[in-house]
PLY file of the C-alpha trace (Angstrom):
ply
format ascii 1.0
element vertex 502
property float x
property float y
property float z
element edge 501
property int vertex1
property int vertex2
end_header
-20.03 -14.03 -25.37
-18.60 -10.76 -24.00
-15.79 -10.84 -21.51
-17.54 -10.31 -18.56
-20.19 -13.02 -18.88
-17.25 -14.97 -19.68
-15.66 -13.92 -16.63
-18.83 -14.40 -14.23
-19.80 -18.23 -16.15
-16.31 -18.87 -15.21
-16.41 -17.87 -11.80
-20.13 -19.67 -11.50
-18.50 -23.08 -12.52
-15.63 -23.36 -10.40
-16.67 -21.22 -7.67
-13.37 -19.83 -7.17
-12.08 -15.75 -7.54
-10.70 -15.44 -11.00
-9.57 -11.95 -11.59
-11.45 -10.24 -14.64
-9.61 -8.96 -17.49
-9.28 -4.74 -17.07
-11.55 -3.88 -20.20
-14.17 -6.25 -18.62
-16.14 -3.39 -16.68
-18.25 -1.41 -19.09
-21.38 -3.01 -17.82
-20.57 -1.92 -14.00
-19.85 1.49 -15.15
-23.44 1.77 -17.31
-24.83 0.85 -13.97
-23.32 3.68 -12.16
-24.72 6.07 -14.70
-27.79 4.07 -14.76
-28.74 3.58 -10.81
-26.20 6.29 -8.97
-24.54 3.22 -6.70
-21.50 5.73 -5.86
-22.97 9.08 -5.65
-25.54 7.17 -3.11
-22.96 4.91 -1.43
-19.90 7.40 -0.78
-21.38 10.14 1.12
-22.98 7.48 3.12
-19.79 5.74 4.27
-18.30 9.48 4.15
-20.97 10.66 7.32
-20.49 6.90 8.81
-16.82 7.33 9.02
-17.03 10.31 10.30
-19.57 9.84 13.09
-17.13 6.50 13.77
-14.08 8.66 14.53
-15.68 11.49 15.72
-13.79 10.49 19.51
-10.97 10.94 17.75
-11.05 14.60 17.89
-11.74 15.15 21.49
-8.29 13.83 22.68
-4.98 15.66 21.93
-3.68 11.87 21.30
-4.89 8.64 22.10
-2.64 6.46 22.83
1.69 6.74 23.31
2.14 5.59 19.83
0.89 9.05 18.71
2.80 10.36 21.34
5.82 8.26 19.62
5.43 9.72 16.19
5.18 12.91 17.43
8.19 13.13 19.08
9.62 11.89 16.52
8.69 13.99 13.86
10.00 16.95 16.27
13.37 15.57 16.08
13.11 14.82 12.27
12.31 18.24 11.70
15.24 19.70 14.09
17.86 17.64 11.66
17.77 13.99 13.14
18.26 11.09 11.16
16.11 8.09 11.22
17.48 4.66 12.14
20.31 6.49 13.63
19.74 9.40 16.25
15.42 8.45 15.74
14.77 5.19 16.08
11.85 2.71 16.51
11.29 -1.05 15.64
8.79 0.11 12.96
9.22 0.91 8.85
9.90 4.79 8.01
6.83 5.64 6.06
4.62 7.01 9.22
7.67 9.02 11.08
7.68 11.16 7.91
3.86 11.56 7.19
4.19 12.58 10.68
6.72 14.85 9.59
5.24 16.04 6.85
1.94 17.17 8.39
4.19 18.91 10.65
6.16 20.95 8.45
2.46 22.25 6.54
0.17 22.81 9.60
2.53 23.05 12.88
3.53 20.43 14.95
1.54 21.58 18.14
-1.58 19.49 17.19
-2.41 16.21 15.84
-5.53 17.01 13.74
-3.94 17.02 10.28
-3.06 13.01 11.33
-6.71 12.48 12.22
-8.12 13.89 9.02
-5.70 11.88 7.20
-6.86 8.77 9.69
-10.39 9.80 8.89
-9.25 9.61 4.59
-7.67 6.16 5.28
-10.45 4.25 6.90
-12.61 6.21 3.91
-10.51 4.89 1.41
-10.27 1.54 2.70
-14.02 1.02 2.77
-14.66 2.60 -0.74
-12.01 -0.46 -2.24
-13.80 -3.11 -0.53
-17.19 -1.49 -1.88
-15.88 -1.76 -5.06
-14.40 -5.46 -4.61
-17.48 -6.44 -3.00
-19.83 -5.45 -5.67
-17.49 -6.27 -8.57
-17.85 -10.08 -7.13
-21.71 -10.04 -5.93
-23.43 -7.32 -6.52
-24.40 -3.63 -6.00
-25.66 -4.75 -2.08
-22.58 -6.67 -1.29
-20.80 -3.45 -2.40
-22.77 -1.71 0.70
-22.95 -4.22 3.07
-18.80 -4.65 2.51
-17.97 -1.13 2.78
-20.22 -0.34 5.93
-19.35 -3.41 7.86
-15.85 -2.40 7.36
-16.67 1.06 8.84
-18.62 -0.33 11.60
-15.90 -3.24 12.50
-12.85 -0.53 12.58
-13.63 1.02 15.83
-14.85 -2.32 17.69
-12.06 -2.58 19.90
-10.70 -0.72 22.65
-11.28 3.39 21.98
-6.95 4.03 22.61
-6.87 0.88 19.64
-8.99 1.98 17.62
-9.21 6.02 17.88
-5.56 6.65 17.77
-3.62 7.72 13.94
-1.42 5.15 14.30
-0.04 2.61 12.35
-2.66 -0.11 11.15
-5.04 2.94 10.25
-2.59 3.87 7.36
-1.61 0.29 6.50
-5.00 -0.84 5.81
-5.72 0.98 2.63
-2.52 -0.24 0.86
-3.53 -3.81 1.80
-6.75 -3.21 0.62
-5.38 -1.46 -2.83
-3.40 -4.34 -3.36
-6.05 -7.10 -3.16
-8.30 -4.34 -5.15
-5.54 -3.98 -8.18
-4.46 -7.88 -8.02
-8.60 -8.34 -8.36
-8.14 -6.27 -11.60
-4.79 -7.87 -12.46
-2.90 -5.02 -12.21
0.55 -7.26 -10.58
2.47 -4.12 -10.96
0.09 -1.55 -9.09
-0.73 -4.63 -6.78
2.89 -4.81 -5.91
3.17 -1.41 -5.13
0.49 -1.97 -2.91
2.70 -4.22 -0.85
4.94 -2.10 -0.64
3.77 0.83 0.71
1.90 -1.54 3.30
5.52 -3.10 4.58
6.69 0.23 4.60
3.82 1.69 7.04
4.15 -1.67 9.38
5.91 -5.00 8.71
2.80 -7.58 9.13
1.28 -5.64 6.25
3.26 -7.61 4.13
1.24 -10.67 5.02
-1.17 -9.27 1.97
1.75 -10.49 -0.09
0.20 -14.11 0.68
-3.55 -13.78 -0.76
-1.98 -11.29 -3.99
-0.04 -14.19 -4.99
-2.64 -16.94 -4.72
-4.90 -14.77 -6.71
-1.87 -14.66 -9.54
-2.22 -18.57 -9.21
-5.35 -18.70 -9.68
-5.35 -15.87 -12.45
-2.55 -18.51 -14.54
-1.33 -15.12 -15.85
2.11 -16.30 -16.08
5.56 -15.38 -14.96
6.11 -12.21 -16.46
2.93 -11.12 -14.00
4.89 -12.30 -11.32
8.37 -10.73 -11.53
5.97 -7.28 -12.38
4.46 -8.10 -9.19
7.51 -8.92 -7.36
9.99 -6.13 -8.67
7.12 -3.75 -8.24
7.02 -4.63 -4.44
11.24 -4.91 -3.90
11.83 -1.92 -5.56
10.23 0.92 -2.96
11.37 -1.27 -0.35
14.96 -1.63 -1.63
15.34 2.15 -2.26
13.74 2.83 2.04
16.97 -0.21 2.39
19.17 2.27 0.28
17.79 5.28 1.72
18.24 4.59 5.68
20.88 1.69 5.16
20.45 -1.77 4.72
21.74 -3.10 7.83
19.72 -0.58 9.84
16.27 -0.69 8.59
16.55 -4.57 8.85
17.92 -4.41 12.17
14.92 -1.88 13.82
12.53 -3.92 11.34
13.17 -7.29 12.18
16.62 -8.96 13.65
16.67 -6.36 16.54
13.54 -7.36 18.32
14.41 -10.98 19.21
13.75 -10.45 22.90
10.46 -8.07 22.31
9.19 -10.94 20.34
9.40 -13.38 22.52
6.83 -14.92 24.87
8.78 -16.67 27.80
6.98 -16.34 30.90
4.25 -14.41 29.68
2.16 -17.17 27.72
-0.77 -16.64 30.13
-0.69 -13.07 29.49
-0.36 -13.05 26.16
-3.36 -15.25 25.47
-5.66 -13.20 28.19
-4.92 -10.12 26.21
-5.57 -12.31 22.92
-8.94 -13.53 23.82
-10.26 -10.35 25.38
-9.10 -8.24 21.70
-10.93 -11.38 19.66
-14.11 -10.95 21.88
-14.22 -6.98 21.47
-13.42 -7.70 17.64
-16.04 -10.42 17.10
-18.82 -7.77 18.69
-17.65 -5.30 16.54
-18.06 -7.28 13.96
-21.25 -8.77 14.92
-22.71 -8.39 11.59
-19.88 -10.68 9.46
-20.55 -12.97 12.84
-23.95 -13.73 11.92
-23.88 -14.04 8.11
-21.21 -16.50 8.37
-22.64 -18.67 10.90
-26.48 -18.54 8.62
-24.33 -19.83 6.07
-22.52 -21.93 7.56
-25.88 -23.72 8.95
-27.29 -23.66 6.13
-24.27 -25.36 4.60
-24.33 -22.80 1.81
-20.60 -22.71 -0.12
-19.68 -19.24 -0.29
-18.72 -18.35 -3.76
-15.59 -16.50 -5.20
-14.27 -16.41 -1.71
-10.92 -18.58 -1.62
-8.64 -15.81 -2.06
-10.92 -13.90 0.84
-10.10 -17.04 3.29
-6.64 -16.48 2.52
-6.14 -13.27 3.45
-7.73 -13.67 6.52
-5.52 -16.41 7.46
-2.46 -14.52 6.58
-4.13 -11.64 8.74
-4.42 -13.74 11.47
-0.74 -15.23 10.67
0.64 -11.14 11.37
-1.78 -11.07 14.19
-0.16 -13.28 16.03
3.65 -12.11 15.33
5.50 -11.35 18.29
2.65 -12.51 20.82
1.83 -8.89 22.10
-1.70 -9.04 20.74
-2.12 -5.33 21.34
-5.73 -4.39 20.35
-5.08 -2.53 17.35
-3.23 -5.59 15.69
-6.61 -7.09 15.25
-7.63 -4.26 13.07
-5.99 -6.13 10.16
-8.32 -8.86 10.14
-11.29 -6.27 9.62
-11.25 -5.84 5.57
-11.00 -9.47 4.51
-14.08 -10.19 7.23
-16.21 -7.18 5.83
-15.73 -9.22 2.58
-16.40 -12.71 3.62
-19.73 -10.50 5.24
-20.74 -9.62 1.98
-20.44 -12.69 0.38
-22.25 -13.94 3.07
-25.21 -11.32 3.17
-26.03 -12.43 -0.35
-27.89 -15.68 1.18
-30.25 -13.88 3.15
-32.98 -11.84 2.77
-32.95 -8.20 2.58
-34.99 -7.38 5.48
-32.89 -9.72 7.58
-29.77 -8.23 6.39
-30.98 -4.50 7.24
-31.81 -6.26 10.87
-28.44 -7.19 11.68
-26.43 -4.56 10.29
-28.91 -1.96 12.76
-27.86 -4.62 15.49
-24.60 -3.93 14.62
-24.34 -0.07 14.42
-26.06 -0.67 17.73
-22.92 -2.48 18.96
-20.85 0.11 17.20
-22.72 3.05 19.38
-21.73 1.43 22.89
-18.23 1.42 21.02
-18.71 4.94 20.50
-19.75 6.19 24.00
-16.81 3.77 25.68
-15.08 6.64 23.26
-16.40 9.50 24.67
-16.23 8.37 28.46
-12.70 6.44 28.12
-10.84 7.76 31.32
-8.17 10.22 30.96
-6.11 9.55 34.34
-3.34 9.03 32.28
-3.51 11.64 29.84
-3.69 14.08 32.31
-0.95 12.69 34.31
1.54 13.35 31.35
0.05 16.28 30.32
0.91 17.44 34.52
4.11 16.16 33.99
4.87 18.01 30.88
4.12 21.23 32.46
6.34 20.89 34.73
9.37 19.35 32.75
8.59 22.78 30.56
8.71 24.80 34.36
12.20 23.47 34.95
13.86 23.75 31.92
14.53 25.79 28.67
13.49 24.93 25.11
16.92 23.66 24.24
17.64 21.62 27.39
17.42 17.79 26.86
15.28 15.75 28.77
15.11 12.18 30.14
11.76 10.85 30.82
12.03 7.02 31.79
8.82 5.76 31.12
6.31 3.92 28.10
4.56 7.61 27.51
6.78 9.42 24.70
3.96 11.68 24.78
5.21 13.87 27.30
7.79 14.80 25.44
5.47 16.31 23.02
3.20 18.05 25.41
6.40 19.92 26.90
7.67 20.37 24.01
11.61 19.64 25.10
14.09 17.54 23.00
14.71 13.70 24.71
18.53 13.34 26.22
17.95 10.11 24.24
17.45 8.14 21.14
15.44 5.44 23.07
12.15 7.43 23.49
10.79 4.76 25.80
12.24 2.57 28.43
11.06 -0.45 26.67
14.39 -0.31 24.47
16.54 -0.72 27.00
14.33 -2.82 29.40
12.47 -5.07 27.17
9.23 -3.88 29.32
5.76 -3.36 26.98
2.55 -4.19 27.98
3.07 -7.57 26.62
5.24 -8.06 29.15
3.94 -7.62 32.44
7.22 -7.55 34.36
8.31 -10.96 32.76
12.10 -11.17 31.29
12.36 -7.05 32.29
15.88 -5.46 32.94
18.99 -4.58 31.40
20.59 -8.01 30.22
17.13 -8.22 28.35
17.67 -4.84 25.72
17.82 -4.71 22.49
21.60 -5.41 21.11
23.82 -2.61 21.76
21.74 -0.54 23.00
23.30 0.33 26.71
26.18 1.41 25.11
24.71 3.94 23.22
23.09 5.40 25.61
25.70 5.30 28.39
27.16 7.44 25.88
24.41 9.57 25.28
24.45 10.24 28.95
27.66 11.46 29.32
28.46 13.46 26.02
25.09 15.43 26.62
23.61 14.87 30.45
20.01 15.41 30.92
18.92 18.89 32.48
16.38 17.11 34.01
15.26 13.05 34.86
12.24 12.08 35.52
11.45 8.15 36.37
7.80 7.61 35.54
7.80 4.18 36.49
5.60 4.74 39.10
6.10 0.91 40.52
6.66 -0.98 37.61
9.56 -3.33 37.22
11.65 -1.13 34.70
11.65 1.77 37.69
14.94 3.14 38.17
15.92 0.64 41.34
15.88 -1.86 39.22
18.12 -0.80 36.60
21.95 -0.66 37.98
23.43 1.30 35.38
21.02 3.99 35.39
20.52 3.58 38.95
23.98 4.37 39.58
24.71 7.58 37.27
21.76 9.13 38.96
23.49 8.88 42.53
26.78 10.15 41.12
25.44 13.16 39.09
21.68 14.17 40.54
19.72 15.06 43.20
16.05 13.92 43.82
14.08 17.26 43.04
9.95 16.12 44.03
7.49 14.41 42.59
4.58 14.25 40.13
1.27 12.12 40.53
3.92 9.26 41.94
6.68 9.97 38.54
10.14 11.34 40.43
12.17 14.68 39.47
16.31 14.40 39.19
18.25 17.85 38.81
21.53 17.87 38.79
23.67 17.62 41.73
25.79 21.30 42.73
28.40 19.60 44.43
0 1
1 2
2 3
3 4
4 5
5 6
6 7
7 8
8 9
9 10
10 11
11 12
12 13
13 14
14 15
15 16
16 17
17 18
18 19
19 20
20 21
21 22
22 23
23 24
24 25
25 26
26 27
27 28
28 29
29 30
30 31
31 32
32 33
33 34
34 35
35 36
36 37
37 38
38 39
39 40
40 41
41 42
42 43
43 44
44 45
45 46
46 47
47 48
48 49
49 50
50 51
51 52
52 53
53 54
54 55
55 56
56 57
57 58
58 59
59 60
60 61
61 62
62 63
63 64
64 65
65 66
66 67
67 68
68 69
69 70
70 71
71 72
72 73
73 74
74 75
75 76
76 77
77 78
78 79
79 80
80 81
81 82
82 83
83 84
84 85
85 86
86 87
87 88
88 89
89 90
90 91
91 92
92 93
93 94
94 95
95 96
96 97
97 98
98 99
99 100
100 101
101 102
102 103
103 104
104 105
105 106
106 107
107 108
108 109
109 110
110 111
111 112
112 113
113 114
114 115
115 116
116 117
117 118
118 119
119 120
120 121
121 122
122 123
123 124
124 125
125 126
126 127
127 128
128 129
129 130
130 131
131 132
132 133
133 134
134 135
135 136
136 137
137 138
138 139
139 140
140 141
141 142
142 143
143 144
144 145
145 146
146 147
147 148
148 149
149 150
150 151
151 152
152 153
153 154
154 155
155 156
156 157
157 158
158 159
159 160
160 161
161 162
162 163
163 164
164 165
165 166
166 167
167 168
168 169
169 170
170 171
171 172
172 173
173 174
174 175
175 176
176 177
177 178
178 179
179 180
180 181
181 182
182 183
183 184
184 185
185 186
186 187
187 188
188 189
189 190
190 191
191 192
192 193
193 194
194 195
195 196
196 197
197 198
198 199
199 200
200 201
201 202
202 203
203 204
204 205
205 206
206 207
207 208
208 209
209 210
210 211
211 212
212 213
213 214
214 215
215 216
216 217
217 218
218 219
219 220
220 221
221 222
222 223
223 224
224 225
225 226
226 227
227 228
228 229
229 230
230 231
231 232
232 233
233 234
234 235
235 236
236 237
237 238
238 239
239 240
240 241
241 242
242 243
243 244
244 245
245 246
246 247
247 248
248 249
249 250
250 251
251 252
252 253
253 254
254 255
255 256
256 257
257 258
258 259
259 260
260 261
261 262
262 263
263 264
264 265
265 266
266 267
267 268
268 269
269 270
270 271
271 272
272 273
273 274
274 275
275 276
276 277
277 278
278 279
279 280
280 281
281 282
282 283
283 284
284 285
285 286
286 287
287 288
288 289
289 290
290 291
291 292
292 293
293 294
294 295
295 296
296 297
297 298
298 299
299 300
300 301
301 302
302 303
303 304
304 305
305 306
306 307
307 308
308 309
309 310
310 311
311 312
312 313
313 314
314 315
315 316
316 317
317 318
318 319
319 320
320 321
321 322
322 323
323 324
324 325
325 326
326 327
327 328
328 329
329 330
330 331
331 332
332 333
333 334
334 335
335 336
336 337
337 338
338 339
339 340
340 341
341 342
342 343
343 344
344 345
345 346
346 347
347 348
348 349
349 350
350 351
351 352
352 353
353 354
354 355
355 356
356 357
357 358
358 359
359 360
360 361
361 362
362 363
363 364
364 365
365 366
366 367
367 368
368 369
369 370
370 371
371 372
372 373
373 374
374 375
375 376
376 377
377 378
378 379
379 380
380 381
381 382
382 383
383 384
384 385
385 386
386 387
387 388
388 389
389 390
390 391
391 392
392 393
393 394
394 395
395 396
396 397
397 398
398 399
399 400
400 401
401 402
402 403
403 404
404 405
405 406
406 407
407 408
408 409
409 410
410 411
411 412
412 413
413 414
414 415
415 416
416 417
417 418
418 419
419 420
420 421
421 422
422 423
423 424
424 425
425 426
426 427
427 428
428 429
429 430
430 431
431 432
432 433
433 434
434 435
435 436
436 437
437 438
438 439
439 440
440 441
441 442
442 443
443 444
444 445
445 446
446 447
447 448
448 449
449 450
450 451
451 452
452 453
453 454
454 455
455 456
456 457
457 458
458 459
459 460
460 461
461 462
462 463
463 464
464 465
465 466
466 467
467 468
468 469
469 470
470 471
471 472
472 473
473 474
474 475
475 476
476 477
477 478
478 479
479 480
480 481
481 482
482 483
483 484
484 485
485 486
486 487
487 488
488 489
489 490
490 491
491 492
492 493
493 494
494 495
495 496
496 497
497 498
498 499
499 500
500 501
């Protein structure tokens, strides 16, 4: 019996994912040749993704993580060092893609970051196509890789719009279920790593990769290729920026970010509302799953599937912020269990509900296009005139949770902390819970008391604008701005210090 009816009898019996052996595809590729599944199936999920992020392109950013990288990419590029004069709690890969686009197309807009956002969600689709139909069948293939389209902008537009961080991680969590499905440990580890390396809960992948080993038996020697293959890129970032540091803006650091005291309520209201926008956009995986599940059907060669959403929802969950765009890493492992799903019911029923869904996925869409822009154009005033009252080289404090601003006015921050949330503990997590300056991350006042004095701001600006990290609540800051500046006006409610003549 040839491999791959070995492979699928196997599979048949003990209804569980056991990865194929890599020279058991020639039959899938004779039915490329045969029926044109890709040359049909790409350009389709080519024009879906890019009538899905066609919002994208309308903003200048979406949403102050853009704003973030931006920035710092800027400083990157004017000779800082990351971890150490650029910081932010998250691994180094995106700062320097950021940095890179930069350096090839200009740094005054973000469109090279949305093409490549554009290329990500592509490629991330095309693997599950290929997963899907490599388990279940040419359809499966389709229905996984448009449900996945469909599903990634069912959230909040500033979530789901922006090129930020789970856009890029998605793909490598998607290669490395793709190449552990294939038993490639070595590529699959690889995978892992350059998922960590974009943001930390992409190592959660690491989870269902390793069950799929289990369940592969394919030894030790597959798992130290595996497991070297996914410490070695992230031992040489650890070599590269400094042990100590990466692990400290990684992980340790963040103790009091992470926490939830006093903001349980919060945390959950933002949780449930994400979940509820997520399970519309993914309306279609909804319905399949619930058919089978009243119909009692088992789905197979979907264990490893299950796991990977759990671990998903496992790095969901980390830290309790529940920002919208976490969710976005449940999306590929329920376009799969969708698939698998799909296969139960009949065609014309499946066609039904995945219109119903691109349905939901055009009121998505419009939210997009009519999403207000108060507070864009508030920072984009405010830029203007920070760039009005100072030179190119003159550094700038803006104490606020909009980096962006920075950007848009193109000055260089007085400050390593690009948002008041370092030394406040404030995010929108938060909502004014556990707030002020005993609640920063460790040694961070220091530094930038420091900061302060060796190279004073030409110009402060507190953006607070009534929130609880507003300069009258912070001592320290409260009182070098009465000993060295003057107030100077005002901005949409945001308040201008110059420095004092006397």
């Amino acid at each position: 019996m040839p491999p791959s009816r070995t492979a699928e009898s196997l599979r048949a019996r003990t209804r569980i994912f056991v990865p194929a052996q890599r020279g058991s595809a020639p039959s899938a590729a004779a039915a490329d040749r045969a029926g044109g599944f890709w040359p049909r199936l790409l350009p389709l999920l080519a024009l879906l993704t890019a009538a899905t992020r066609m919002p994208s392109w309308v903003r200048p950013l979406w949403n102050p993580d853009e704003g973030f990288l931006a920035t710092q990419a800027r400083q990157l590029a004017a000779g800082g060092t990351l971890y150490g004069t650029v910081v932010d709690r998250k691994p180094p890969l995106l700062p320097w893609l950021y940095r890179g686009a930069f350096a090839l197309f200009g740094d005054r807009s973000l469109w090279p970051l949305k093409a490549a956002a554009l290329v990500a969600v592509l490629a991330g689709a095309v693997l599950l196509a290929s997963l899907a139909r490599r388990r279940w069948g040419d359809r499966a293939g389709v229905v996984a890789g448009v449900c996945y389209v469909l599903a990634s902008v069912g959230l909040v537009p500033e979530d789901t719009q922006a090129a930020t961080f789970e856009v890029f991680m998605l793909p490598w969590t998607v290669l490395a279920i793709w190449c552990a499905d294939r038993g490639r440990w070595a590529s699959a580890g690889l995978a892992v790593a350059g998922a960590v390396l974009t943001k930390q809960t992409g190592g959660a992948v690491l989870i269902p990769v390793l069950c799929m080993l289990w369940q592969s038996r394919s030894g030790p020697w597959a798992l130290a290729r595996l497991l070297s293959a996914a410490a070695v890129p992230t031992a040489a970032a650890a070599l590269a920026w400094g042990p100590g540091r990466l692990l400290f803006w990684m992980a340790t650091g963040s103790g009091s970010y992470a926490s939830v005291d006093g903001a349980l309520g919060y945390a959950l209201g933002r949780a449930l509302a994400n979940f509820g926008l997520l399970t519309a956009g993914c309306l279609a995986a909804l319905v399949a799953l619930l058919h089978a599940a009243r119909r009692r059907i088992r789905l197979s060669a979907t264990a490893d599937v299950w796991v990977w959403l759990g671990a998903s929802a496992v790095a969901v969950t980390a830290g309790f912020q529940f920002f919208g765009h976490y969710f976005l890493q449940l999306t590929p492992p329920v376009a799969l269990l969708a698939a698998a799903a799909f296969e139960h019911m009949r065609p014309r029923t499946v066609v039904t509900v995945i219109v119903l869904n691109a349905l939901v996925t055009t009121g998505f869409l419009a939210w997009a296009w009519l999403f207000p822009r108060d507070e864009l154009g508030h920072q984009q005033r405010l830029a203007d005139v920070v760039s009005a009252r100072t030179t190119s080289t003159e550094p700038v404090l803006l104490w606020g949770m909009h980096p962006e601003a920075y950007w848009f006015a193109d000055r260089p921050p007085a400050s390593r902390y690009l948002t008041a949330g370092f030394l406040t503990n404030f995010s929108g997590g938060r909502n004014g819970v556990r707030v002020g300056e005993r609640y920063a991350m460790d040694g961070a006042w220091p530094y930038f008391r420091e900061e302060l004095s060796s190279d004073p701001p030409a110009l402060v600006v507190d953006d607070s604008r009534g929130k609880p990290y507003g300069v009258a609540h912070i001592p320290t800051l409260r009182t070098f701005l009465a000993r060295h500046y003057e107030r100077a006006g005002t901005v949409d409610g945001a308040v201008l210090y110059v420095r004092s003549r006397s």
